[in-house]
TORTORTOR-553633 format. One line per field, with one value per residue (C-alpha): residue number from 1; residue in one letter; x, y, z. Coordinates in Angstrom, 3 decimals. Layout:
// residues N
i: [NUM / ...]
aa: [A / ...]
X: [X / ...]
Y: [Y / ...]
Z: [Z / ...]
END
This chain:
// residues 302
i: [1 / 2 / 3 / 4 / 5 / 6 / 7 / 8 / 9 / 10 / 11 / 12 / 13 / 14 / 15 / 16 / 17 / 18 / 19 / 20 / 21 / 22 / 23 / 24 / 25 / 26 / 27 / 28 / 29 / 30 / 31 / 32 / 33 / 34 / 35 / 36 / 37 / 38 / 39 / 40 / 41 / 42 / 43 / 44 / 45 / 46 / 47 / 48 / 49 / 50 / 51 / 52 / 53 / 54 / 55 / 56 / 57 / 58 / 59 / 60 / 61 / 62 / 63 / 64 / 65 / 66 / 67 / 68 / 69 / 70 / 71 / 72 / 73 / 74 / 75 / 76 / 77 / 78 / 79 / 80 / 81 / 82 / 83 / 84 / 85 / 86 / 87 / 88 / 89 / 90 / 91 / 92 / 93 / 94 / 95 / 96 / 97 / 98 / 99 / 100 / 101 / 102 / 103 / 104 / 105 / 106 / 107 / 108 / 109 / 110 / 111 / 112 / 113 / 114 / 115 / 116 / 117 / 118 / 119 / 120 / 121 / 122 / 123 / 124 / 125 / 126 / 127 / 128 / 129 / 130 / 131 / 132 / 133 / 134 / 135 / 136 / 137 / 138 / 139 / 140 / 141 / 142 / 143 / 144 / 145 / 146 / 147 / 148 / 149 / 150 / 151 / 152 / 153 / 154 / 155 / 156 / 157 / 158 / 159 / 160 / 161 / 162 / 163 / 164 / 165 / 166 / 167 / 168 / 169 / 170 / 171 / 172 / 173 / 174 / 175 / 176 / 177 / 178 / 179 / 180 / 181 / 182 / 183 / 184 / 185 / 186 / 187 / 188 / 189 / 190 / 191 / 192 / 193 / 194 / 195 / 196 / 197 / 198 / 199 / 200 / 201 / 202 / 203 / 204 / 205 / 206 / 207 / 208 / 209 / 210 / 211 / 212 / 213 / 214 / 215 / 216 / 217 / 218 / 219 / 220 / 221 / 222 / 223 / 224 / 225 / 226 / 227 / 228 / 229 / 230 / 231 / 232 / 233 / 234 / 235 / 236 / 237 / 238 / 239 / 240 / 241 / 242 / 243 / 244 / 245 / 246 / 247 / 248 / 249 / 250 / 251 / 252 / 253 / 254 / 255 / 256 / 257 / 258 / 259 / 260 / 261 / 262 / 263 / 264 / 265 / 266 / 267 / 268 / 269 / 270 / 271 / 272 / 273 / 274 / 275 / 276 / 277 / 278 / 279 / 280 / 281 / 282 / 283 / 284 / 285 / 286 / 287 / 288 / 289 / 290 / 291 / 292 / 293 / 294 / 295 / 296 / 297 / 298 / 299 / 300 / 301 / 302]
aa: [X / X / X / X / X / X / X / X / X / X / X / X / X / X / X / X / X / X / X / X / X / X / X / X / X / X / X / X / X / X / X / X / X / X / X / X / X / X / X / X / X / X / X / X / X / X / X / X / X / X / X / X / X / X / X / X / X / X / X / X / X / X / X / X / X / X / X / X / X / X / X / X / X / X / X / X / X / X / X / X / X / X / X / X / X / X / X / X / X / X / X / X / X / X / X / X / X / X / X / X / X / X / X / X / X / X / X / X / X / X / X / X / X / X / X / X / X / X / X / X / X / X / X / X / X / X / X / X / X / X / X / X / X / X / X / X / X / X / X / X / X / X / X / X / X / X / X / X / X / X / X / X / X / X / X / X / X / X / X / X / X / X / X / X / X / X / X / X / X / X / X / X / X / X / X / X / X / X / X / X / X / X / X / X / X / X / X / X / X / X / X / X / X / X / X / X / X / X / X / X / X / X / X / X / X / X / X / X / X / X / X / X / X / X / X / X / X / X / X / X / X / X / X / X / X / X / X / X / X / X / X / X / X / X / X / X / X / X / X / X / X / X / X / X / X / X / X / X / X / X / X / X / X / X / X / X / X / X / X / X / X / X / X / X / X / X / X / X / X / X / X / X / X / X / X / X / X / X / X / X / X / X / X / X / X / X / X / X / X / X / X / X / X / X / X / X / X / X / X / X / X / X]
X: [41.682 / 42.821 / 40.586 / 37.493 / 39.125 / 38.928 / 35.801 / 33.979 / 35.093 / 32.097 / 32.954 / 33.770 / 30.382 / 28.497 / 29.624 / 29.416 / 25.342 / 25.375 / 26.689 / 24.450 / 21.054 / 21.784 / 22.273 / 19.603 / 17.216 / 18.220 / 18.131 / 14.628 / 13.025 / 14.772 / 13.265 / 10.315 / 10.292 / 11.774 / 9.041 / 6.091 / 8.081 / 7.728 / 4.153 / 3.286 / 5.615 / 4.117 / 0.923 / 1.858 / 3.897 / 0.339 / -0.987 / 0.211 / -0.460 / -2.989 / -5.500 / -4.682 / -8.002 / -10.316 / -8.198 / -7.426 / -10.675 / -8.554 / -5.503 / -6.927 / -8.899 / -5.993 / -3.522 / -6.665 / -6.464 / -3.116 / -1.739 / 1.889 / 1.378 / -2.626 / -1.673 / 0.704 / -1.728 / -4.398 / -1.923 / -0.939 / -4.247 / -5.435 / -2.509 / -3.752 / -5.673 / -7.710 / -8.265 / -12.003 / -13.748 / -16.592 / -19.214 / -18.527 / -21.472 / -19.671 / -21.119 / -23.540 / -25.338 / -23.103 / -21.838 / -18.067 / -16.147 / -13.291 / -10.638 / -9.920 / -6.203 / -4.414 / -1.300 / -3.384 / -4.291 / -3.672 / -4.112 / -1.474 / 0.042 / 0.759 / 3.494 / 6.639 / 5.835 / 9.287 / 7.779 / 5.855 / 7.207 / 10.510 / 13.312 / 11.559 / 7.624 / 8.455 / 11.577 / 13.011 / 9.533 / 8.330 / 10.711 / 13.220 / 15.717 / 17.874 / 18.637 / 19.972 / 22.510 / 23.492 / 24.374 / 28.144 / 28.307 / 27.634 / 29.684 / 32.771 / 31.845 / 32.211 / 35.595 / 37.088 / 34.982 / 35.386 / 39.124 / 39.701 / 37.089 / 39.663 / 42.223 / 41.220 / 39.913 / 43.845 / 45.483 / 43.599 / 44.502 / 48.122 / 49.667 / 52.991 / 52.751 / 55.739 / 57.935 / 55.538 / 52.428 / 53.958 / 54.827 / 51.375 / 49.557 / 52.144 / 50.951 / 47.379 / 47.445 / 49.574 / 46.643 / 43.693 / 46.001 / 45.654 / 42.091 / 41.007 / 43.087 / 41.236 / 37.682 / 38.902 / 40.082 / 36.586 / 34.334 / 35.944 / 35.725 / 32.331 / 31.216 / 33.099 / 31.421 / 27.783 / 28.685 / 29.119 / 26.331 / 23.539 / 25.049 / 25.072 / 21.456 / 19.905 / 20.973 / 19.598 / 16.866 / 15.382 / 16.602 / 16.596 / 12.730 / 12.014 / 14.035 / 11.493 / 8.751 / 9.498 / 10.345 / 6.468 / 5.050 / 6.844 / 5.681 / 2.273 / 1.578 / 3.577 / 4.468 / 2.612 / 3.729 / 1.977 / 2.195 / 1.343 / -1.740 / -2.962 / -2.948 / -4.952 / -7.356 / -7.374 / -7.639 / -10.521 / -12.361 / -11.841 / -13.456 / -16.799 / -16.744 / -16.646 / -19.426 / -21.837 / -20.971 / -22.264 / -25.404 / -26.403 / -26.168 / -28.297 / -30.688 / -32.492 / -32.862 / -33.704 / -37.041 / -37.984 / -37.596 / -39.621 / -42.077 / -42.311 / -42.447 / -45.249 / -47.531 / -47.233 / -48.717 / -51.003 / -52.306 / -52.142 / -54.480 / -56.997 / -56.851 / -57.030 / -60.842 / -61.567 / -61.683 / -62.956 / -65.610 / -66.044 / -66.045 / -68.878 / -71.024 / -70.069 / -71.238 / -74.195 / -75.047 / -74.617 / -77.047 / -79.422 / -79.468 / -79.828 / -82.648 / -84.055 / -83.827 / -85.912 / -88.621 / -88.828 / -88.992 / -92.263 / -94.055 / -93.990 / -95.426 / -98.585]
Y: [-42.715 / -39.907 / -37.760 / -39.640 / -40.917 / -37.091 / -36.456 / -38.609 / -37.031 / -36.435 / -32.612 / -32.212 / -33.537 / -31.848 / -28.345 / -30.048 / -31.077 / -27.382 / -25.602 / -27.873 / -27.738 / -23.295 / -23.600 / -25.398 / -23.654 / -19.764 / -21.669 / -22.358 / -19.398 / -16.778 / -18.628 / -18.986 / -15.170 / -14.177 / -15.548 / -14.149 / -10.602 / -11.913 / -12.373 / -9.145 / -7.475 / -9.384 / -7.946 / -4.492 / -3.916 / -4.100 / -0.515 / 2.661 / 5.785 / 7.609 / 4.848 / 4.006 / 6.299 / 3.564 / 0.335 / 1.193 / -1.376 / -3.900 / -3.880 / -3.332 / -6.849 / -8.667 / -7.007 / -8.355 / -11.247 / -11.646 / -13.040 / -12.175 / -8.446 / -7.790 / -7.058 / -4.054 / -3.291 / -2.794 / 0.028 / 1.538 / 2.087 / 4.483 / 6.911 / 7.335 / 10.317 / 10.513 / 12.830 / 14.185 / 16.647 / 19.340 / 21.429 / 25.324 / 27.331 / 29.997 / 33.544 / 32.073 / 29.338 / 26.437 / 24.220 / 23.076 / 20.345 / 21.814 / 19.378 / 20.385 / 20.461 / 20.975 / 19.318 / 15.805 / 14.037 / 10.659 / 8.512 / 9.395 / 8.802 / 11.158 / 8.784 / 7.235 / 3.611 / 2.603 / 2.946 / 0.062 / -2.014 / -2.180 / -5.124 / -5.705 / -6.069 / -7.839 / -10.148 / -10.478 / -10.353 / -13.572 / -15.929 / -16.312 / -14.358 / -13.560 / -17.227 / -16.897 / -14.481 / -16.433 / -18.953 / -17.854 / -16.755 / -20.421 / -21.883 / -19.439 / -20.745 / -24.966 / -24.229 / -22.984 / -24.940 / -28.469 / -27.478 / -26.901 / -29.802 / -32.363 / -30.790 / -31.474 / -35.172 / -35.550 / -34.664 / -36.726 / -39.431 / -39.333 / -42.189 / -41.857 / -45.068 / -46.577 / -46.063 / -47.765 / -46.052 / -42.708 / -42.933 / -44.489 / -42.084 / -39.381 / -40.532 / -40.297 / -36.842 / -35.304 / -36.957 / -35.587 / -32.246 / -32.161 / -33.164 / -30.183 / -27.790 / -28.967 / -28.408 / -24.660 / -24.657 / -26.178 / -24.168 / -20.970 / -22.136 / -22.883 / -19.724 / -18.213 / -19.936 / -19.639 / -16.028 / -15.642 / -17.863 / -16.437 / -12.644 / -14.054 / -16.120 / -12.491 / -10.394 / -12.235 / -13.736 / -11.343 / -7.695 / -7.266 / -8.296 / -5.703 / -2.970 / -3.745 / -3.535 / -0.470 / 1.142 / 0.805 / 1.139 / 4.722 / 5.201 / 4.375 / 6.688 / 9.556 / 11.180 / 14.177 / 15.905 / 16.883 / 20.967 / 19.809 / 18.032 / 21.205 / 23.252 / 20.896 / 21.021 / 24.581 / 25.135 / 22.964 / 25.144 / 28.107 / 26.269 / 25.155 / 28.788 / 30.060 / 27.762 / 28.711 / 32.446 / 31.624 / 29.638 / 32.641 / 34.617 / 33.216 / 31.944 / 35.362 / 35.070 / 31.860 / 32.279 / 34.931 / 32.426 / 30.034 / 32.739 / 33.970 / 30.240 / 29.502 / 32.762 / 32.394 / 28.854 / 28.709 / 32.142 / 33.973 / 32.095 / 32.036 / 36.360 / 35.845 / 33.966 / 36.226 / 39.328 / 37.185 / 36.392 / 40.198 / 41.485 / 39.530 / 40.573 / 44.557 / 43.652 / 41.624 / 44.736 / 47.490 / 45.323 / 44.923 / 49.143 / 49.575 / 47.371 / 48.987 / 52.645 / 51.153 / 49.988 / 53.174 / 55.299 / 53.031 / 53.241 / 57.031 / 57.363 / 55.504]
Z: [4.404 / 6.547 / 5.046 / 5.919 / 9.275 / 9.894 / 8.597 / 10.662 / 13.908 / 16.235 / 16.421 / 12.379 / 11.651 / 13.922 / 12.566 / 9.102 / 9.724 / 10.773 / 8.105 / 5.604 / 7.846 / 7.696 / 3.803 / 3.166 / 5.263 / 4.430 / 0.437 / 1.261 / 2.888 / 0.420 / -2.598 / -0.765 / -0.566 / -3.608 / -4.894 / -3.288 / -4.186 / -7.662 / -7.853 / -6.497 / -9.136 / -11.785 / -10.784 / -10.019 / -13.285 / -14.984 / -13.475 / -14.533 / -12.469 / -14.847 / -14.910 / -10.936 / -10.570 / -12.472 / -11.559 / -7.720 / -6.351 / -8.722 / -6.954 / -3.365 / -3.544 / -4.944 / -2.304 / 0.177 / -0.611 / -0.632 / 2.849 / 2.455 / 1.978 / 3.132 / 6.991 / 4.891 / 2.539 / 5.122 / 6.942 / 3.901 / 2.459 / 5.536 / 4.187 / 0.259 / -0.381 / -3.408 / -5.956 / -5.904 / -8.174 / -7.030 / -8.848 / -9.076 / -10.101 / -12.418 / -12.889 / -15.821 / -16.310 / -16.625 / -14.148 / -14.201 / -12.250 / -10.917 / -9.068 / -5.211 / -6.234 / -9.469 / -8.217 / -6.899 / -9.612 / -8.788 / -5.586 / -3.185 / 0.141 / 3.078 / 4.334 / 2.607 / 0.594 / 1.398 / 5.180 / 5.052 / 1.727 / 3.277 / 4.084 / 7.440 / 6.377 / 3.207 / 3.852 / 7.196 / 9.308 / 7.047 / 8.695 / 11.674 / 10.118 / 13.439 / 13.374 / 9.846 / 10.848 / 14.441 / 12.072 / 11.434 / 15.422 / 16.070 / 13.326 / 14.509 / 18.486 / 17.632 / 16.540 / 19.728 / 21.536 / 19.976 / 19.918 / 23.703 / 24.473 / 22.281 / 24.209 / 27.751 / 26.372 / 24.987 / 28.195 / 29.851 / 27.874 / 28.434 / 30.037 / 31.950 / 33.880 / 31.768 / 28.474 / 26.050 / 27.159 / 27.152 / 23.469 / 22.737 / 24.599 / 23.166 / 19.724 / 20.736 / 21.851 / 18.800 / 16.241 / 18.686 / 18.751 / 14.965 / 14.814 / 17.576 / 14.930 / 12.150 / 13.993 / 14.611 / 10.547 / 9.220 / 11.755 / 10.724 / 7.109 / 7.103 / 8.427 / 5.664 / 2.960 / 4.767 / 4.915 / 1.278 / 0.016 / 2.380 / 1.105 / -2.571 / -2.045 / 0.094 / -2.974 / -5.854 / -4.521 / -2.168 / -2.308 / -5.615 / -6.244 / -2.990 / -4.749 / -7.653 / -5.730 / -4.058 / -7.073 / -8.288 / -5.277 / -5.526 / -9.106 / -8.331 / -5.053 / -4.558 / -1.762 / -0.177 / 2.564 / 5.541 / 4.757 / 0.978 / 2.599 / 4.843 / 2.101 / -0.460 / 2.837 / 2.903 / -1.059 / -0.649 / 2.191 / -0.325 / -3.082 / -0.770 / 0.135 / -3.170 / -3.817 / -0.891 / -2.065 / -5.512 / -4.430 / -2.222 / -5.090 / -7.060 / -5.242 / -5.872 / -9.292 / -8.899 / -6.590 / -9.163 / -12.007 / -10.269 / -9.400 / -12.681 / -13.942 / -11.607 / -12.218 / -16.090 / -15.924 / -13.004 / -12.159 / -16.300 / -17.399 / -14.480 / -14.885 / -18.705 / -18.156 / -15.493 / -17.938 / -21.064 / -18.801 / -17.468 / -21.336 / -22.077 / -19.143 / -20.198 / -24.001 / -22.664 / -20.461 / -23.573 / -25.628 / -23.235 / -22.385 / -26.220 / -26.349 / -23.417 / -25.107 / -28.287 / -26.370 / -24.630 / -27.904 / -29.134 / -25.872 / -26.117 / -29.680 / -28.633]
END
């Protein structure tokens, strides 16, 4: 009886209705977010980093479309830098792809993933988490402060107007006494136990999914450094050069191909009929003197 006579102190239940609103709300939200971490692990842990080339329009529309982690996405995406291939005229004929970097062969990021999948994009940023940890600040405050309160309200009860009063009032302040210690001993309590479950609750449900996800997200795009990034720029510059070097040098041969190409069917054959046609007119011209030369031998016998 005692028990519940204590229980149901003003002060006691107001840091009671405290310490079970906190639970129940940092309960909520970290399941709430441990599970959104989930879903975007199951998805993730599908893609591997060679095929992230042919599947990367996949996972940008889901991460889109995504509201808990499309705002990230969105930043992330202007740091990737993919892999591209250009042609390279080679001293022959052929014509070879050659990659603008032997080290880049998958999608990757000039800045850190863990800069934007972190604890404060993914978990805390997603709900009020300062009030979460003001909790045991506030729990630790009603103890000293429903204490003293008690206090004041017990001496002020104290009666010394006569013998029988005293000891009532006596009485009276010696069981408020004890119930202003217990406040301080469940306050401090609480916060104890809050502190343990929200540490217990933040662990399991929340850091270790991020861990997860930062692990793939690391897997998938890796790092390149700025210097690393100048000098794929640069080793690309050399490779357009070395390609503008080899077009001029064949270009050359290449008008005389086409010349060649064009004279042989257009222009050959026009020349061709032209001294056909001249042949005949010389063998037309011989028959006709020879004929000429017989006519003149008969016309001088008679």
């Amino acid at each position: 009886m005692n028990f519940l006579k204590y229980i149901s102190d003003i002060p006691i239940l107001i840091v009671l209705t405290v310490f079970t609103i906190s639970t129940i709300y940092c309960f909520t939200k970290y399941l709430q977010t441990g599970k959104q971490l989930n879903i975007i692990i199951q998805f993730m842990e599908n893609f591997k980093k060679n095929d992230l080339n042919f599947r990367f329009k996949e996972i940008d529309e889901w991460m889109r479309s995504n509201p808990y982690v499309s705002t990230i996405w969105a930043e992330f995406r202007n740091t990737l830098v993919f892999s591209e291939s250009i042609p390279i005229q080679t001293n022959g004929s052929n014509l070879k792809y050659q990659d603008i970097s032997s080290t880049v062969q998958n999608i990757q990021t000039t800045t850190d993933p863990l800069y934007f999948f972190n604890e404060e994009t993914l978990i805390t940023s997603k709900f009020n988490f300062k009030m979460i940890q003001t909790i045991p600040t506030v729990l630790t405050g009603f103890g000293p402060l429903f204490t003293f309160l008690n206090i004041a309200i017990a001496f002020g009860k104290i009666d010394f107007s006569s013998q029988e009063k005293t000891i009532e009032s006596v009485a009276n302040f010696m069981g408020t006494m004890q119930v202003a210690a217990l406040v301080s001993v469940i306050a401090v309590g609480s916060c104890l136990v809050y502190l343990m479950i929200e540490r217990i609750m933040y662990n399991k449900m929340c850091k270790i999914p991020l861990n997860r996800v930062q692990e793939i997200m690391g897997s998938l795009f890796a790092n390149i450094s700025a210097e690393k990034f100048l000098y794929e720029l640069l080793r690309e510059s050399k490779i357009q050069n070395n390609s503008t070097v080899n077009l001029m040098s064949e270009m050359p041969g290449q008008v005389k191909t086409a010349f060649n190409a064009s004279m042989a069917t257009n222009l050959v054959p026009y020349l061709e009929n032209l001294i056909f046609g001249l042949n005949q007119l010389n063998k037309q011209l011989k028959e006709s003197l020879k004929e000429k030369k017989a006519s003149d031998v008969v016309d001088e016998l008679f």
